[in-house]
N, C-alpha and C positions, 0 to 999 in steps of 0.2 A: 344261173350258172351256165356256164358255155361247154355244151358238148361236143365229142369231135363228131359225131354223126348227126343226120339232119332224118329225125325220128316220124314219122306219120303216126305211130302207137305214141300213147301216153305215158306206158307203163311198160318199163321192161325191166327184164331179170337174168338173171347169171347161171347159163348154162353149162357152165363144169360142173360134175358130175361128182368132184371131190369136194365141193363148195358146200354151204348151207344154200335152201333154195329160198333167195330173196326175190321181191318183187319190189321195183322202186317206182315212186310217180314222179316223172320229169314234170311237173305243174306244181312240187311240192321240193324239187331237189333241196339238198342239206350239202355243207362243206361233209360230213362224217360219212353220208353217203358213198360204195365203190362205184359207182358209174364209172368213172376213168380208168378203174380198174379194169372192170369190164368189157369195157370197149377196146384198151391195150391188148389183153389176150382175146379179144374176137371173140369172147362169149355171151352178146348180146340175145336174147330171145326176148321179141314184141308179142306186145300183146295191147288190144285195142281196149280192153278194162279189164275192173283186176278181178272181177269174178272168171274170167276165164283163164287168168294167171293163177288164180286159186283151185279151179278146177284142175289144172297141170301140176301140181303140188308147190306152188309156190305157198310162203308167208309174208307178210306185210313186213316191211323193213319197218324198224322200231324210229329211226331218225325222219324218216319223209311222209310216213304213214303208222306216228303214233296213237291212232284212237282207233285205227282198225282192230277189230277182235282179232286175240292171235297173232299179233306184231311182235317180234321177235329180233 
C-alpha cells in the first residue's frame, strides 16, 4: 500500500488523543487499516518497533498485526 509519507519507522500510530491508541506495521499494511487517516490529520507518531509503541500505550491493530497479544 502507498503512503503519503516516506516513513524510516516501521510502525506508527495515531496520536489524537480522542482516538483509540493503535499501533500499525507499515511491513504488514491492510486496506482496513487508518494510516491515511492518519496521516491526513498529521497524527503520525513513529516508532522504530512495536515494543516501544507498547511501552507508549499503544495496542496492536487487530487488521496488520493480528497475532499480537492484545490486538484490538
Amino acid at each position: 500500500m502507498g503512503h503519503w509519507g516516506n516513513y524510516s519507522a516501521r510502525y506508527v500510530g495515531d496520536a489524537n488523543p480522542n482516538r483509540k491508541r493503535h499501533v500499525h506495521d507499515l511491513a504488514n499494511e491492510k486496506r482496513s487499516c487508518s494510516i491515511h487517516g492518519i496521516e491526513w490529520a498529521k497524527n503520525i507518531a513513529p516508532f522504530q518497533t512495536k515494543e516501544e509503541a507498547y511501552a507508549s500505550g499503544y495496542k496492536p491493530c487487530i487488521f496488520c498485526m493480528p497475532y499480537e497479544p492484545g490486538a484490538d
